[in-house]
DSSP file (Angstrom, degrees, kcal/mol; ACC not computed):
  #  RESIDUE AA STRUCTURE BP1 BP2  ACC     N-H-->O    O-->H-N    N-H-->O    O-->H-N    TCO  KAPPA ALPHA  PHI   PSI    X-CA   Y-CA   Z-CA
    1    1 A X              0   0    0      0, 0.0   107,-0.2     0, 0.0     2,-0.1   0.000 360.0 360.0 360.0 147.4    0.0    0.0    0.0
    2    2 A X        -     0   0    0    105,-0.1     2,-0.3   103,-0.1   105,-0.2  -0.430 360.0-150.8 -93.6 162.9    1.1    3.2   -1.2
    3    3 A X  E     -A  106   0A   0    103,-1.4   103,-1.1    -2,-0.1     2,-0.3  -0.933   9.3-120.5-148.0-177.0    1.4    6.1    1.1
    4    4 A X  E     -A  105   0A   0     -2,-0.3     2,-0.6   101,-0.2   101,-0.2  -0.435  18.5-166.4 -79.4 119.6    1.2    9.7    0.9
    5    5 A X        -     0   0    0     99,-1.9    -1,-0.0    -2,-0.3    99,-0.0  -0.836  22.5-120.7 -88.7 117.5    3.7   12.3    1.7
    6    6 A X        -     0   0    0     -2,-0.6     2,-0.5     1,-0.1    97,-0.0  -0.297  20.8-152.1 -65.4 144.1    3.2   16.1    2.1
    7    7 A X    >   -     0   0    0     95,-0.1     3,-2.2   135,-0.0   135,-0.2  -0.888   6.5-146.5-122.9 103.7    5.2   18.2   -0.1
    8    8 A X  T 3  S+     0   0    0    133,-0.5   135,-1.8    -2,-0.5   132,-0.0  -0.139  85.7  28.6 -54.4 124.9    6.2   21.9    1.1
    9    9 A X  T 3  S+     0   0    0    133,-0.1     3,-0.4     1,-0.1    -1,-0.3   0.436  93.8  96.5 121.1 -32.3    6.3   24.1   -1.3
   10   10 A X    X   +     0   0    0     -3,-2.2     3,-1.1     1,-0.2    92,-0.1   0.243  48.1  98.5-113.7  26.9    3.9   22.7   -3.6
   11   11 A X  T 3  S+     0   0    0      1,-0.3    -1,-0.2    -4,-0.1    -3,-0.0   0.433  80.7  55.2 -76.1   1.4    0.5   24.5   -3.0
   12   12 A X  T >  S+     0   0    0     -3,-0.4     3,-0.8     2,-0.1     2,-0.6   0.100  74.6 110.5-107.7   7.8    0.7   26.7   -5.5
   13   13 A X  T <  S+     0   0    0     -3,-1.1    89,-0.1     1,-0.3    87,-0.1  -0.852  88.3  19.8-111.2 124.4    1.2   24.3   -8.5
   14   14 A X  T >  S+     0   0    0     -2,-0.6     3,-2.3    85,-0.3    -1,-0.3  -0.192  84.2 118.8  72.5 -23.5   -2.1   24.3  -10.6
   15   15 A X  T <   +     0   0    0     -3,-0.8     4,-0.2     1,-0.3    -2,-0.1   0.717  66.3  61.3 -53.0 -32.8   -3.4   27.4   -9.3
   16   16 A X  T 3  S+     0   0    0     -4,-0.2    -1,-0.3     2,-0.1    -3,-0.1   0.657  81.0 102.5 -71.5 -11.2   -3.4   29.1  -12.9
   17   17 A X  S <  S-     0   0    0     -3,-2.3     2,-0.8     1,-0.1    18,-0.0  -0.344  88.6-103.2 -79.0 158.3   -5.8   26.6  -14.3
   18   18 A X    >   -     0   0    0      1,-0.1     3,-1.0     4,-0.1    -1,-0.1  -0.764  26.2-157.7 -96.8  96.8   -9.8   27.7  -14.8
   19   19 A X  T 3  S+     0   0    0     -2,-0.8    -1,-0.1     1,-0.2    -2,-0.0   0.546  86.5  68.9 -63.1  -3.1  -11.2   25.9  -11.7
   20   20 A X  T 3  S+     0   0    0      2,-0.1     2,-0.4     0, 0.0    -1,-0.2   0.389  85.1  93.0 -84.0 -17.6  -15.0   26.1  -13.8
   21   21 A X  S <  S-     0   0    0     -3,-1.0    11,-0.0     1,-0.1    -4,-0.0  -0.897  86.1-119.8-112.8 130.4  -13.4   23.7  -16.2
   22   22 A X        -     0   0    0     -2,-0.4     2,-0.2     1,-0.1     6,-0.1  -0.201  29.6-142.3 -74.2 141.8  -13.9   19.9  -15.6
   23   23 A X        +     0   0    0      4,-0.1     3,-0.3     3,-0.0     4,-0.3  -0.544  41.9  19.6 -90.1 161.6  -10.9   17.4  -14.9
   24   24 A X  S >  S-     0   0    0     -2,-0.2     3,-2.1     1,-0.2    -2,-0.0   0.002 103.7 -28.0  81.2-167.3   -9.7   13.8  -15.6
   25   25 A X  T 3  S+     0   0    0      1,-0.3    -1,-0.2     2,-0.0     3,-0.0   0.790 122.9  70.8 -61.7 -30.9  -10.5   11.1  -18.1
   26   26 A X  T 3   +     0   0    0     -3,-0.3    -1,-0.3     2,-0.0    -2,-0.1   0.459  64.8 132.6 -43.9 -22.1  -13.9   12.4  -18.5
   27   27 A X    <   -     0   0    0     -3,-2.1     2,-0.2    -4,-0.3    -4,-0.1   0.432  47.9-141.3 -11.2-152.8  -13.3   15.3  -20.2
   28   28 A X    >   -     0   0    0     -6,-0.1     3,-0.6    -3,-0.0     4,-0.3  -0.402  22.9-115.0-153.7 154.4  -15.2   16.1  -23.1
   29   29 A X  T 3> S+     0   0    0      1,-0.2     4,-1.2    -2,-0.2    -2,-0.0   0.354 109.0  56.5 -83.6  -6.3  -13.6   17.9  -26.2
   30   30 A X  H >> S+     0   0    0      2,-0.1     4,-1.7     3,-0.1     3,-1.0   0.982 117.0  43.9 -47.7 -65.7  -15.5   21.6  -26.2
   31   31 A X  H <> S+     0   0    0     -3,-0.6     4,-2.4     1,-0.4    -2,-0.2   0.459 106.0  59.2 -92.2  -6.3  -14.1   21.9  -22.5
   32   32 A X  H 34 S+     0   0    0     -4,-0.3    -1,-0.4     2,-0.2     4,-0.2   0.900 106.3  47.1 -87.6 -29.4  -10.8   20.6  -23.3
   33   33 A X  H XX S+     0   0    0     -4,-1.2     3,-2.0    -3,-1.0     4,-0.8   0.889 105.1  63.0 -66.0 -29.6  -10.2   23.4  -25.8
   34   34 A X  H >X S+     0   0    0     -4,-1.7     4,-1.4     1,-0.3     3,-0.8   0.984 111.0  34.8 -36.2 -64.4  -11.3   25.9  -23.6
   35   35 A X  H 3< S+     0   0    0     -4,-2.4    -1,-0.3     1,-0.2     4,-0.2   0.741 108.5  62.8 -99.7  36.9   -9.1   25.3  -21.6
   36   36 A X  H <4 S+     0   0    0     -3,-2.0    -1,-0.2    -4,-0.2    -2,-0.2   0.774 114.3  42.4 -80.9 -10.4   -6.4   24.4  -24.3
   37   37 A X  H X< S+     0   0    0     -4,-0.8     3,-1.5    -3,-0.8    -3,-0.1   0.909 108.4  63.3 -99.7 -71.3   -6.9   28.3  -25.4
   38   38 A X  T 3< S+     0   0    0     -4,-1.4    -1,-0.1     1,-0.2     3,-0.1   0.766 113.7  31.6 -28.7 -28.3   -7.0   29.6  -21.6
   39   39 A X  T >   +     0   0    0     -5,-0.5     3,-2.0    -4,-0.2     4,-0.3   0.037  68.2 153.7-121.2  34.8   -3.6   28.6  -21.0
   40   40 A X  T X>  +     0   0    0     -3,-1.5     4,-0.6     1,-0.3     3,-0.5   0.617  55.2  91.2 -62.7 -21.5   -1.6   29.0  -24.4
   41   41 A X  H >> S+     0   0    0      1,-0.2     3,-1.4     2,-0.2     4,-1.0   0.820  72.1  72.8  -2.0 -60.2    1.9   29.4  -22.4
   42   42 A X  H X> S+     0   0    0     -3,-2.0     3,-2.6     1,-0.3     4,-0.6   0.939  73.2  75.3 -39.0 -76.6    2.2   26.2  -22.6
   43   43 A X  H <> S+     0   0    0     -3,-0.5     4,-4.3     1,-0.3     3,-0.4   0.828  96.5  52.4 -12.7 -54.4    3.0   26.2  -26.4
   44   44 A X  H <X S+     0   0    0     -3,-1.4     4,-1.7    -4,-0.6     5,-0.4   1.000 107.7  50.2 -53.5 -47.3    6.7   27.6  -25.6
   45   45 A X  H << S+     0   0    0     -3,-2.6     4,-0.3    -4,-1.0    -2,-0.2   0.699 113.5  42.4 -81.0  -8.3    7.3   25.1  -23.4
   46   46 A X  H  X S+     0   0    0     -4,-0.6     4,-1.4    -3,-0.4    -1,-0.2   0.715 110.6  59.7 -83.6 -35.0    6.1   22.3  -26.1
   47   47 A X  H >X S+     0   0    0     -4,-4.3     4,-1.6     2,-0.2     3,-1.3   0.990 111.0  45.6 -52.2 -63.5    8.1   24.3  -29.1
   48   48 A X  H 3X S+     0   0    0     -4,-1.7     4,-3.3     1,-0.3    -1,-0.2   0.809 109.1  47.1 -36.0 -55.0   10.9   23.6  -27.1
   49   49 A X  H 3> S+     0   0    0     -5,-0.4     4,-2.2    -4,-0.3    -1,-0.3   0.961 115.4  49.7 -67.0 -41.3   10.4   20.1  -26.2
   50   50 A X  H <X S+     0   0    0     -4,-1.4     4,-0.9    -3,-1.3     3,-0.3   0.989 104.4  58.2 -53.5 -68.6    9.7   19.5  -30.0
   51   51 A X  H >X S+     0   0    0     -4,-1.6     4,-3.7     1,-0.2     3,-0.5   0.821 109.3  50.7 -33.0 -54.1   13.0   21.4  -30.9
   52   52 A X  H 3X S+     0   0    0     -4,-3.3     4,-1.4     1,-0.2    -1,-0.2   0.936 101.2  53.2 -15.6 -88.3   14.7   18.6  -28.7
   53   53 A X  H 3X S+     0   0    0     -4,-2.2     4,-0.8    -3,-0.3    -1,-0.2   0.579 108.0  54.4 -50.8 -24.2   13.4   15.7  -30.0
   54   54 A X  H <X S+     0   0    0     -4,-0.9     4,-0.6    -3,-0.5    -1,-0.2   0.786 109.9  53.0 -74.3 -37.7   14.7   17.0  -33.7
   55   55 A X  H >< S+     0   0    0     -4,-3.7     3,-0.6    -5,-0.2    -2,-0.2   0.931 107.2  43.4 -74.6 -17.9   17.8   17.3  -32.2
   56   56 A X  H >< S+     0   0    0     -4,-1.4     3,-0.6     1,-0.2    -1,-0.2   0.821 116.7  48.8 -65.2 -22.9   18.2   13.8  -30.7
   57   57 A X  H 3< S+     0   0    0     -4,-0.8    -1,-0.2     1,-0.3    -2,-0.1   0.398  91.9  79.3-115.9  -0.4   16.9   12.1  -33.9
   58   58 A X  T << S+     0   0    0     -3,-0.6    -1,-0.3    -4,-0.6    -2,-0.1   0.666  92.1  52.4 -89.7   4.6   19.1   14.0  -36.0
   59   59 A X  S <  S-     0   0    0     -3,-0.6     2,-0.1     1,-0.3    -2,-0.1   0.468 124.4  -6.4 -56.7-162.5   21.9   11.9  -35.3
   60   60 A X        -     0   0    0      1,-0.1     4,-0.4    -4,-0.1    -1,-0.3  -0.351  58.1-157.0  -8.1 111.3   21.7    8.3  -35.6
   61   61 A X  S  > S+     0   0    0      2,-0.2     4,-0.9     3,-0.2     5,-0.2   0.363  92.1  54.3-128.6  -6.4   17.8    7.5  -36.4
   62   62 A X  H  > S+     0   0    0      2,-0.2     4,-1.8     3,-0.1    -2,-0.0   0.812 112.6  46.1-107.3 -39.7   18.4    3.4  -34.8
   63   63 A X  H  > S+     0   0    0      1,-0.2     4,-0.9     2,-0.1     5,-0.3   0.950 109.1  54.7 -81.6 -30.8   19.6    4.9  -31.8
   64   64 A X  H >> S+     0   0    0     -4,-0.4     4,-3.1     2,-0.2     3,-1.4   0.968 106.8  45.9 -31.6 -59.4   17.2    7.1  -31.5
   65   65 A X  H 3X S+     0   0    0     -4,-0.9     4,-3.6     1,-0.3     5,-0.3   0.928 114.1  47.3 -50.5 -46.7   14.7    5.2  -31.7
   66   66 A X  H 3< S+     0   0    0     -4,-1.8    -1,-0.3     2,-0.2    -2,-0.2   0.609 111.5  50.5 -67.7  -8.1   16.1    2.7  -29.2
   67   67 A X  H << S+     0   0    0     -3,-1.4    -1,-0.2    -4,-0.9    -2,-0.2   0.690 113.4  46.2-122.2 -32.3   17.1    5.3  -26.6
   68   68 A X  H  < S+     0   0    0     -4,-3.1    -2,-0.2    -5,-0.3    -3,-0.2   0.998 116.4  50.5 -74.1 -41.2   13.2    7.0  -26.8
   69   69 A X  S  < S+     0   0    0     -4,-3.6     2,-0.3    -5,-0.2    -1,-0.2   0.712  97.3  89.2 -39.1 -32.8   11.8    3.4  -26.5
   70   70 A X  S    S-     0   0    0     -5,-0.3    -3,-0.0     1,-0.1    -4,-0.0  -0.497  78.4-128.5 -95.6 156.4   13.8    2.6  -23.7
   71   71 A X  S    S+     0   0    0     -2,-0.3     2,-2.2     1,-0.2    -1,-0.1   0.663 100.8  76.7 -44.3 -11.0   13.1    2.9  -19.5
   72   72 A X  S    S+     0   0    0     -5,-0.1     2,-0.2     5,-0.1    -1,-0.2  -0.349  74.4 121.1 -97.1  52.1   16.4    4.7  -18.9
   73   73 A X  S    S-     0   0    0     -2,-2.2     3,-0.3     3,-1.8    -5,-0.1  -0.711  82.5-106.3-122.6 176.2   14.6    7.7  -20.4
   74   74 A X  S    S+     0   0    0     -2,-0.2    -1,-0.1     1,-0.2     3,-0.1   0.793 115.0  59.8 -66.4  -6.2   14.2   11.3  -18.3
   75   75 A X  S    S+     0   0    0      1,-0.3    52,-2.8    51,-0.1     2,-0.5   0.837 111.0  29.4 -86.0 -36.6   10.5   10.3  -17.8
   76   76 A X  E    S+b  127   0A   0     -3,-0.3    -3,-1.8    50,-0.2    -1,-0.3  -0.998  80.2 169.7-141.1 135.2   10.7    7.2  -16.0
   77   77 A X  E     -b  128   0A   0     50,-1.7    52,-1.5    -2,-0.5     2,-0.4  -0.870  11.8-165.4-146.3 145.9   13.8    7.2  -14.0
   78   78 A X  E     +b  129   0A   0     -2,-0.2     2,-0.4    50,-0.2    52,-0.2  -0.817   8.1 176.2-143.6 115.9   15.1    4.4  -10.9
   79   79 A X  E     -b  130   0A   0     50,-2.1    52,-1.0    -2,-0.4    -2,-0.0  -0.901  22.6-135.4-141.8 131.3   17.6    4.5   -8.5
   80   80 A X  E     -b  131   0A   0     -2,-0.4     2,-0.4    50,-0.2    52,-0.2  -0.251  16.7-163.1 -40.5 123.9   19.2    2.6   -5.4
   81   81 A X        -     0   0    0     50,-3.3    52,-0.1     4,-0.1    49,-0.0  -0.989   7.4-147.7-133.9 150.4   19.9    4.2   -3.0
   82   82 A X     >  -     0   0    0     -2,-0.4     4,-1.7    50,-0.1    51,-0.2   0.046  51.2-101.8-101.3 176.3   22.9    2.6    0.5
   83   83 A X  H  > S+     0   0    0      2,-0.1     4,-2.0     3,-0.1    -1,-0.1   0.798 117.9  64.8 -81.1 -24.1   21.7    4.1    3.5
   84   84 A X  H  > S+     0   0    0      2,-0.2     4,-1.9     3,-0.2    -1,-0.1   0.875 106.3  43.8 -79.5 -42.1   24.8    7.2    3.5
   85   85 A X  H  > S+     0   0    0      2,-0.2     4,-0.7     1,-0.2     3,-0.4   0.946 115.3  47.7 -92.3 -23.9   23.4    8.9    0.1
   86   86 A X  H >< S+     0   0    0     -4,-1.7     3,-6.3     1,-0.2    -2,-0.2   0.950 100.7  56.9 -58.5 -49.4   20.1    8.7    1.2
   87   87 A X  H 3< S+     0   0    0     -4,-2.0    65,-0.2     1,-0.3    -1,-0.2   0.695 113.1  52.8 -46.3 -30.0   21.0   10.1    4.7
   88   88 A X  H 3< S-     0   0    0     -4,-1.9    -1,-0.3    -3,-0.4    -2,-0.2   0.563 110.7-133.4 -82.5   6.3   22.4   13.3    2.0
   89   89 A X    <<  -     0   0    0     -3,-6.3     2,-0.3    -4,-0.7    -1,-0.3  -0.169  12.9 -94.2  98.9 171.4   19.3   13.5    0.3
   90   90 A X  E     -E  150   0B   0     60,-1.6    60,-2.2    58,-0.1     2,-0.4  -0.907  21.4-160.2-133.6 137.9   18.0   13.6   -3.1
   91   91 A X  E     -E  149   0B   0     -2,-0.3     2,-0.3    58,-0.2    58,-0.2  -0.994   2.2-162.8-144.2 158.3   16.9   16.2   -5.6
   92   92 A X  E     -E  148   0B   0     56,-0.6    56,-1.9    -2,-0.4     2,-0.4  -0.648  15.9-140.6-106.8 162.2   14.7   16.1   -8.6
   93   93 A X  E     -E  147   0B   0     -2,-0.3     2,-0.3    54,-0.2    54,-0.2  -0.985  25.1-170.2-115.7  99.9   14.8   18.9  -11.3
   94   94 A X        -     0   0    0     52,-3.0     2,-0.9    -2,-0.4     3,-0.1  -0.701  30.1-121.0-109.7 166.2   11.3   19.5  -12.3
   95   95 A X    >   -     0   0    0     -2,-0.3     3,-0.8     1,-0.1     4,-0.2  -0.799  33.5-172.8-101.1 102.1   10.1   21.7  -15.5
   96   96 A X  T 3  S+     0   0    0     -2,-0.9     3,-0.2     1,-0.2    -1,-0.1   0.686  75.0  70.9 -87.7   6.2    7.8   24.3  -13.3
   97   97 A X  T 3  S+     0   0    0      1,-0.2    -1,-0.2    -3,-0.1   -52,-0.1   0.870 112.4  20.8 -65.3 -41.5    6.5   25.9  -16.3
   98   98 A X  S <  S+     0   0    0     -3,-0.8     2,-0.4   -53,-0.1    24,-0.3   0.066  92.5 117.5-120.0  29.2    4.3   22.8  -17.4
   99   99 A X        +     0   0    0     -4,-0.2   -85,-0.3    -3,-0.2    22,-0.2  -0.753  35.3 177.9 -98.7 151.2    3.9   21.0  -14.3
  100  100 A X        -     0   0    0     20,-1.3     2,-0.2     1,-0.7    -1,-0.2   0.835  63.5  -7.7-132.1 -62.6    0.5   20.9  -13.1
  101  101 A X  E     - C   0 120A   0     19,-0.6    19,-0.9   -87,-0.1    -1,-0.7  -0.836  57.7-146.1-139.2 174.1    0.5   18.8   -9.9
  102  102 A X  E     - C   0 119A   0     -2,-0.2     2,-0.2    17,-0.2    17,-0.2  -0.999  14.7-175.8-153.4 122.3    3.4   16.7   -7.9
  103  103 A X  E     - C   0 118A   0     15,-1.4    15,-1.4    -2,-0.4     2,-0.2  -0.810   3.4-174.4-118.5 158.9    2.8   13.2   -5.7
  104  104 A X  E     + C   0 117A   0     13,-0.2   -99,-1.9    -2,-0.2     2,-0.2  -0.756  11.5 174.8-160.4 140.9    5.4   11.3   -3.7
  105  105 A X  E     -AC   4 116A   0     11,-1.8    11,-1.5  -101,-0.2     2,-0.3  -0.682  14.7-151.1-135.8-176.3    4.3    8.3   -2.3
  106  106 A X  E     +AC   3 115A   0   -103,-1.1  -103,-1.4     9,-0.3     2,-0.3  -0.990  16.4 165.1-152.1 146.2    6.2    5.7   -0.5
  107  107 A X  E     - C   0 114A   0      7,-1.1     7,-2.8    -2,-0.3     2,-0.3  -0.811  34.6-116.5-164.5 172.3    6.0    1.3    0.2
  108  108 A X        +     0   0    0     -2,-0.3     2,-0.3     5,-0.3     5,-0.2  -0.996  35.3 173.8-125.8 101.9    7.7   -1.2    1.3
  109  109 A X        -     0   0    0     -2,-0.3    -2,-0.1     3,-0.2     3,-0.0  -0.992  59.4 -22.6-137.9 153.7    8.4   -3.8   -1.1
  110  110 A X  S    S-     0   0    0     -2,-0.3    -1,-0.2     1,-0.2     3,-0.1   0.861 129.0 -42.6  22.6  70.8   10.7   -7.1   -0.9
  111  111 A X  S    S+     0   0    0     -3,-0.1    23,-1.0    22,-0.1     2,-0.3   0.738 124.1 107.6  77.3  24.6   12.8   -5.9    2.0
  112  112 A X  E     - D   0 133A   0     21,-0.2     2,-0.4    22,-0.1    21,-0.2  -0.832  66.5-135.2-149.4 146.9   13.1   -1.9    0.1
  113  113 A X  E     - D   0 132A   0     19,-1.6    19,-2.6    -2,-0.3     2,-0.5  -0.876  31.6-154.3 -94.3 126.9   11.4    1.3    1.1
  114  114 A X  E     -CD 107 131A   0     -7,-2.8    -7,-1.1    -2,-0.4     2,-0.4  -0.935  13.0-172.3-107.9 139.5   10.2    2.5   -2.4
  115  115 A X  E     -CD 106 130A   0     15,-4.4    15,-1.6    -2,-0.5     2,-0.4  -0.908   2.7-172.7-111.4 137.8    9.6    6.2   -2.9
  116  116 A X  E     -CD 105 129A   0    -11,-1.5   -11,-1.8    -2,-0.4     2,-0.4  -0.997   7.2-162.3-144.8 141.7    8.2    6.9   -5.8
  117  117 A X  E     -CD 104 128A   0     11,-2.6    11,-1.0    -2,-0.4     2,-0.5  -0.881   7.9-171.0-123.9 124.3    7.7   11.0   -7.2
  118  118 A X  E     +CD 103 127A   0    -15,-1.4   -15,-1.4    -2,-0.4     2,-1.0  -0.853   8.4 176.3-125.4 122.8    5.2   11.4   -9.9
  119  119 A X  E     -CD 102 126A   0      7,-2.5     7,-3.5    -2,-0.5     2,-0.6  -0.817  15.0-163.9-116.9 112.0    5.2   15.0  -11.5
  120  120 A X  E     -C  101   0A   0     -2,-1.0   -20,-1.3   -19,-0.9   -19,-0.6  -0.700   4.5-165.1 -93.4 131.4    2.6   15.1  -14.4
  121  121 A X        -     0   0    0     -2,-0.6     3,-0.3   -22,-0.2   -22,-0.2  -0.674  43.0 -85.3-108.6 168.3    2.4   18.0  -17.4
  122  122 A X  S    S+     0   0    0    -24,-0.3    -1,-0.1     1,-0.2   -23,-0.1   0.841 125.2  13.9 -19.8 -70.7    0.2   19.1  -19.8
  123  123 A X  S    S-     0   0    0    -25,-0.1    -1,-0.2    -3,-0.0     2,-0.1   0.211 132.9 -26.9-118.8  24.4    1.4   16.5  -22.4
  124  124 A X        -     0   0    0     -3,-0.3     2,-0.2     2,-0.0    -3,-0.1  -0.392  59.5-165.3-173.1-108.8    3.4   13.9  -20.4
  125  125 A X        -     0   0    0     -5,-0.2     2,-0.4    -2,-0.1    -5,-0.3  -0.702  20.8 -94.1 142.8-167.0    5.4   13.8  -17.4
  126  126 A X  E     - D   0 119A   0     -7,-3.5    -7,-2.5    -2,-0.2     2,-0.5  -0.749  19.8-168.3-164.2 145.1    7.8   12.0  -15.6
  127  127 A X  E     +bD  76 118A   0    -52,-2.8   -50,-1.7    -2,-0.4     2,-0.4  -0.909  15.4 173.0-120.2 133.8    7.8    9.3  -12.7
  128  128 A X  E     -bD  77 117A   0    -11,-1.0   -11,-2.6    -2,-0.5     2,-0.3  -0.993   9.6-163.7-135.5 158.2   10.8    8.1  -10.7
  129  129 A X  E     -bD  78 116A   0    -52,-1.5   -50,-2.1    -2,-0.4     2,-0.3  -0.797   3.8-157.0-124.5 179.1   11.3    6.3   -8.2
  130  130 A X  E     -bD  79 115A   0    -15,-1.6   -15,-4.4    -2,-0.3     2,-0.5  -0.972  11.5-141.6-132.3 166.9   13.9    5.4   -5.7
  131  131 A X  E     -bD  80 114A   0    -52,-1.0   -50,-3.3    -2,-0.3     2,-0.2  -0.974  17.8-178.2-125.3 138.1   14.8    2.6   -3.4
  132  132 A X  E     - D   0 113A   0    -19,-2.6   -19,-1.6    -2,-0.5   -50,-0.1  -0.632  48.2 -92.0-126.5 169.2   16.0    3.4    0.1
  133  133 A X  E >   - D   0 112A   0     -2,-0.2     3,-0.6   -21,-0.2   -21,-0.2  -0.536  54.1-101.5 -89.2 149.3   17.0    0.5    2.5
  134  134 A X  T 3  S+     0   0    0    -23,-1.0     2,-2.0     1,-0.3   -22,-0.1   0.919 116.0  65.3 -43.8 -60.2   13.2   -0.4    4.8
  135  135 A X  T 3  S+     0   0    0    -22,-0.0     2,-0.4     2,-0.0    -1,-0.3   0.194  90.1  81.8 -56.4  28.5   14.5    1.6    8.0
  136  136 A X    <   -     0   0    0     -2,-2.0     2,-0.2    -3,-0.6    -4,-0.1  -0.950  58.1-178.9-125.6 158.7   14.5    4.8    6.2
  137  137 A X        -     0   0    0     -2,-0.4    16,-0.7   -24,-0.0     2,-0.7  -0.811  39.9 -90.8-128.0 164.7   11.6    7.0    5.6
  138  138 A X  B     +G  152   0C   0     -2,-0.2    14,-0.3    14,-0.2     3,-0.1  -0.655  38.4 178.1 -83.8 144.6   11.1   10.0    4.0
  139  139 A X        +     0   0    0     12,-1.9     2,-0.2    -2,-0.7    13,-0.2   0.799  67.7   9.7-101.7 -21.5   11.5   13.0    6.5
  140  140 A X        -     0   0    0     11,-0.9    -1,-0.1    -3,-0.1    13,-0.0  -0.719  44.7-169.1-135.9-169.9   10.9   15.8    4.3
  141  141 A X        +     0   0    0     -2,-0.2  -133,-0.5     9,-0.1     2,-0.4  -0.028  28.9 171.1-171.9  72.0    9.7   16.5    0.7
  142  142 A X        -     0   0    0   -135,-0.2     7,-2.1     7,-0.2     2,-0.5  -0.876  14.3-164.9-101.6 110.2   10.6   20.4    0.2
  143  143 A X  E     +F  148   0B   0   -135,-1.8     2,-0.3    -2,-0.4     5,-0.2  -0.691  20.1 152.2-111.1 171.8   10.2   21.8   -3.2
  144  144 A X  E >   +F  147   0B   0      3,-3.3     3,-1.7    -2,-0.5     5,-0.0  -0.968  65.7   0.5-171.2 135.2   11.9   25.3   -4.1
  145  145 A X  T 3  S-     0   0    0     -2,-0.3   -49,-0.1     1,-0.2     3,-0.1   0.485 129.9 -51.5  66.9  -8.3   13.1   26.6   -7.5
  146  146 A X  T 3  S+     0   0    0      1,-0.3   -52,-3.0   -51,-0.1     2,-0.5   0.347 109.6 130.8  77.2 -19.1   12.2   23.7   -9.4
  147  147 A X  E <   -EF  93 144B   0     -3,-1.7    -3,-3.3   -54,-0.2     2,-0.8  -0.831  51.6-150.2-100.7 137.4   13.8   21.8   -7.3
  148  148 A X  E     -EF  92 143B   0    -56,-1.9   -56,-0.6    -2,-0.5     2,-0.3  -0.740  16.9-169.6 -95.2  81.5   12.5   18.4   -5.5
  149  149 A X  E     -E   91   0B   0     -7,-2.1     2,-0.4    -2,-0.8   -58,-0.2  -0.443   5.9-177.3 -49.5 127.8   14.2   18.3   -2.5
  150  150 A X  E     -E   90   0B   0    -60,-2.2   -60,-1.6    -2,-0.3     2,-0.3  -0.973   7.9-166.2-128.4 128.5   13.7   14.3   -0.3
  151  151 A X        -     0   0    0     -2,-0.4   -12,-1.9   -62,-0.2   -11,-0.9  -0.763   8.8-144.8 -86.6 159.2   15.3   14.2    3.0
  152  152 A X  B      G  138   0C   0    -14,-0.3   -14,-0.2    -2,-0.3   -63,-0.1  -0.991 360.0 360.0-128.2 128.0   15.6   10.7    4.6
  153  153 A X              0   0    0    -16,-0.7   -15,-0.1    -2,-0.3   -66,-0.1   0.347 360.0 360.0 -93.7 360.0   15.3    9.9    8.6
């Protein structure tokens, strides 16, 4: 069972969004354009991300492929972590221009605390997780800047 961890710092993250506009899988496509037109910011931060992806692929077009296909990618991310670098912490780098809301949740599976961060945008997102030895917990979750702070007890 998963649970939840409070994240300082992060109450503000949605706020810009037209609370009058309906959420989730339900959507229906008038309300989504509303509010794809209400927020049109966005659009920089998607040229950009396009601009990217033309540069990785202008290389090599079979490793390209293989390197967006595979887990090792910035979106879905995993790492071990000994009990000494957790006790120095963790950061994440999040993009706070298209981030819309931020979970970290935490279990215990097969003998591993997992912590697992999920920050979802507009058109993607990215989830990692880490594994901390069971006696550790998270102690904090502070973000600031753009930056995802985790302390560990």
């Amino acid at each position: 069972m998963w649970r939840k961890v409070e994240i300082l710092g992060s109450e503000t993250l949605g706020e810009e969004l037209d609370d009058t506009l309906d959420r989730g899988l339900d959507i229906d496509a008038e309300t989504m354009h509303k509010r794809f037109l209400a927020d049109l910011p966005h659009l920089e931060s998607a040229k950009n991300n396009h601009n990217e992806v033309l540069t990785q692929i202008s290389g090599r077009i079979d490793e390209s492929k293989t390197n967006s296909r595979s887990l090792d990618s910035d979106s879905v991310a995993f790492d071990e972590l000994d009990r000494e670098a957790a006790k120095a912490g963790f950061e994440i780098s999040l993009d706070m221009d298209s981030l819309t809301e931020l979970s970290v949740t935490t279990s215990i599976d097969d003998g591993r605390r997992l912590v697992r961060v999920i920050a979802p945008e507009r058109f993607g997102g990215m989830i990692h997780t880490l594994s901390v030895p069971a006696s550790m917990d998270v102690d904090s979750a502070i973000l600031t800047d753009g930056i995802l702070h985790l302390n560990f007890d």
